[in-house]
C-alpha positions as CSV (number, residue, x, y, z in Angstrom):
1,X,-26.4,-3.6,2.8
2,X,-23.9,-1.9,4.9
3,X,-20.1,-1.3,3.3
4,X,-17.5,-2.7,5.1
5,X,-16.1,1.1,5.4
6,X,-19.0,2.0,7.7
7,X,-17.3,1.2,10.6
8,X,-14.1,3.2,9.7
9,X,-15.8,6.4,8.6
10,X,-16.0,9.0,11.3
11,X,-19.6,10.6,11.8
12,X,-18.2,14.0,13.0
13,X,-16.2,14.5,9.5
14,X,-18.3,16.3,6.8
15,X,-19.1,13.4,3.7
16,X,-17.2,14.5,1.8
17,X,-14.4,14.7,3.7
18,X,-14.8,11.0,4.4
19,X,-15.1,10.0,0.7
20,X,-12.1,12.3,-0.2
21,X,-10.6,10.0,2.8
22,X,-11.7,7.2,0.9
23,X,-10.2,8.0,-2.5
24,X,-6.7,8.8,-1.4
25,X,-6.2,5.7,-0.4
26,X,-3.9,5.2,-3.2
27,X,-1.7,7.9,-2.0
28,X,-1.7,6.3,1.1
29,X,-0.4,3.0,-0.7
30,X,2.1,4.6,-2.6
31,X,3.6,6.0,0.4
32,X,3.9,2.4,1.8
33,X,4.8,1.6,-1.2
34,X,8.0,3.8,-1.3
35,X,8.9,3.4,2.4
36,X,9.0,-0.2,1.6
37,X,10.6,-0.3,-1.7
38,X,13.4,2.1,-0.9
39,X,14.3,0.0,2.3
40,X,13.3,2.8,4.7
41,X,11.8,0.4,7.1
42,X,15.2,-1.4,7.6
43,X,17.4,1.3,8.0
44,X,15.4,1.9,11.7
45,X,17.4,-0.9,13.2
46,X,19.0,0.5,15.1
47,X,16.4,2.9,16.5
48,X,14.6,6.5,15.6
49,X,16.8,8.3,13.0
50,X,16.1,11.8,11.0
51,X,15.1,12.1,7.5
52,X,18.1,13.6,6.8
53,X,19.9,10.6,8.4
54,X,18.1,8.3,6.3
55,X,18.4,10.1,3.4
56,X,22.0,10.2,3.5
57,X,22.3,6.4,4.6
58,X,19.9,5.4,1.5
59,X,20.9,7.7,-0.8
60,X,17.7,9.7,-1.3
61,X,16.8,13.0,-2.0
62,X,17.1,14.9,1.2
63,X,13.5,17.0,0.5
64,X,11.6,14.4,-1.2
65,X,12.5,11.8,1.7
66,X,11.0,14.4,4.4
67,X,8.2,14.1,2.5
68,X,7.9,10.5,2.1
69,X,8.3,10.5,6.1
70,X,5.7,12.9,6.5
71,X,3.3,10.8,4.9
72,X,4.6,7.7,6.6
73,X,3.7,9.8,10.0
74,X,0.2,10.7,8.2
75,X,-0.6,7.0,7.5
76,X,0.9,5.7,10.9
77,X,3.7,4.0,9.7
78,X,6.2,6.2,12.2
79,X,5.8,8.6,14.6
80,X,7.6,11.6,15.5
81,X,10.0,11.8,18.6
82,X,12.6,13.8,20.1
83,X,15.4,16.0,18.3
84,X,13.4,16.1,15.0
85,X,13.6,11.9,15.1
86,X,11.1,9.5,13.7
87,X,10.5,6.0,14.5
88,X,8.6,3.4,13.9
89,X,5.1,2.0,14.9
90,X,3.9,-1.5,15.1
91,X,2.1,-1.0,11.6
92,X,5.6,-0.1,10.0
93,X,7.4,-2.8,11.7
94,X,5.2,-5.3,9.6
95,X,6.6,-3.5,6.2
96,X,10.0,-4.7,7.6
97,X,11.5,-7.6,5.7
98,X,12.4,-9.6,8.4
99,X,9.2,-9.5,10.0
100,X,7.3,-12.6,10.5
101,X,3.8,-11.0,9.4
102,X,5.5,-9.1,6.5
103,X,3.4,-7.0,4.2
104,X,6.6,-5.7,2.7
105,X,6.3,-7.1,-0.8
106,X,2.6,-6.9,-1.1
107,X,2.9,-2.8,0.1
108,X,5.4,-2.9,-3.3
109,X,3.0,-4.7,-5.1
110,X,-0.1,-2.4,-4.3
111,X,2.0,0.8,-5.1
112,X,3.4,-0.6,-8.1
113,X,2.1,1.0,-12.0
114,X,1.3,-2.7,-12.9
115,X,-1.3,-2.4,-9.7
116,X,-2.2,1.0,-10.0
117,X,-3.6,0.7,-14.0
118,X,-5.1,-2.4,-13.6
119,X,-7.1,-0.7,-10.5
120,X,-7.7,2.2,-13.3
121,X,-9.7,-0.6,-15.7
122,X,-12.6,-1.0,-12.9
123,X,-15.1,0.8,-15.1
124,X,-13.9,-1.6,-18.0
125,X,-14.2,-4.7,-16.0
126,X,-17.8,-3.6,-14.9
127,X,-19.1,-3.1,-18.4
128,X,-17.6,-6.4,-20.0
129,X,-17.4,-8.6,-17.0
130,X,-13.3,-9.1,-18.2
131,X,-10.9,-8.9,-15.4
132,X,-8.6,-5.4,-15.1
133,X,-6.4,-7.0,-15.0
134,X,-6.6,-8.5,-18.2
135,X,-7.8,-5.4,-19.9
136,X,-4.7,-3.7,-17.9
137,X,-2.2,-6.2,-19.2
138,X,-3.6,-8.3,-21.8
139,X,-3.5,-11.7,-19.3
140,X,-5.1,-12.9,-16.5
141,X,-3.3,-12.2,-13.2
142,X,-2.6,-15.4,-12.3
143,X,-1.6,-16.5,-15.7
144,X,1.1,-13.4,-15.3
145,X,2.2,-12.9,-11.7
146,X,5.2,-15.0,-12.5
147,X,6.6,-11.6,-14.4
148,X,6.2,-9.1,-10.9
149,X,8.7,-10.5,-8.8
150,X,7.5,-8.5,-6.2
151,X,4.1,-10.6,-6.2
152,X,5.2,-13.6,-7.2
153,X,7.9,-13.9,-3.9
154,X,4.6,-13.1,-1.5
155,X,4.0,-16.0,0.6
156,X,0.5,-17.5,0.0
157,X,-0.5,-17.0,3.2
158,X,0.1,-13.2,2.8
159,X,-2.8,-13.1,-0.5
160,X,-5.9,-15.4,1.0
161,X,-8.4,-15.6,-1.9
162,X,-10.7,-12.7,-1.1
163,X,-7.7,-10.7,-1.8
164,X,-7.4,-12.4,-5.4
165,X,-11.0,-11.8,-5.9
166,X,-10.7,-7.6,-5.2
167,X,-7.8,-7.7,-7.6
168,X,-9.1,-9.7,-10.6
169,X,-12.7,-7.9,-9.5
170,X,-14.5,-10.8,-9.6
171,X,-16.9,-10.6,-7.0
172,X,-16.8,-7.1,-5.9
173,X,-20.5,-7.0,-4.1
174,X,-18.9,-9.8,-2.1
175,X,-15.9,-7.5,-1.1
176,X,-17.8,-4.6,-0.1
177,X,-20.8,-5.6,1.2
């Protein structure tokens, strides 16, 4: 059975490079996560802009919002232009809220603690078959999604059902085969 990350793994990089590639991945969400949340994407309206421009218009820690930009560079969200200026790629257009394919509230939703500890109950979920999310939380996802506004405002459209079956772990061979 091949993984579905076979195709995105890159035979020159050492393996364990790749796996390390493969386990920051929640980094990488939590980045979106932030740039989404904090309403970073929006404020590039109007064009490129420097951290320190955004971090004044948003009212952000100067340092910490370099950083957040740094690893929205790193992921592909922006990219770096002229006169210290950053602005965004097609991927971090679709974290915009006013784009028609928005990922914006599922980026929130996949950086979110709520996400992030029910992810941290896989190895509970594989010994008793119960969801993470219940052993996370105490109730079945979609008994509780109604409480994560975040989620709950995501268009259908934006969560097919393979998606809900990743999250509640119910088929995982399925997923990753």
């Amino acid at each position: 059975m091949a993984s579905t990350y076979d195709a995105m793994l890159q035979p020159y990089k050492p393996v364990s490079l790749q796996l390390l590639d493969l386990m920051l991945g929640n980094r990488r969400a939590g980045a979106m996560a932030a740039f989404a949340e904090l309403g970073i994407v929006n404020a590039f309206r109007t064009g490129s802009v420097t951290t320190s421009q955004l971090a004044h218009s948003l009212g952000l820690e100067r340092d910490t919002c370099d950083c957040c930009c740094r690893a929205s560079n790193a992921v592909g969200l922006t990219k770096s232009v002229e006169d210290k200026a950053i602005e965004l790629t097609a991927l971090g257009c679709a974290l915009s809220s006013d784009s028609p394919d928005s990922m914006k509230n599922f980026a929130q939703w996949s950086g979110s603690t709520a996400d992030r500890v029910t992810w941290a109950h896989i190895p509970t979920a594989v010994r008793t078959g119960r969801s993470p999310f219940a052993a996370a939380h105490g109730t079945g996802l979609w008994d509780d999604q109604q409480s994560y506004e975040s989620f709950h405002t995501m268009p259908e459209e934006q969560c097919p059902s393979y998606d809900r079956d990743v999250v509640c772990s119910r088929s995982l061979a399925e997923v990753t085969t």
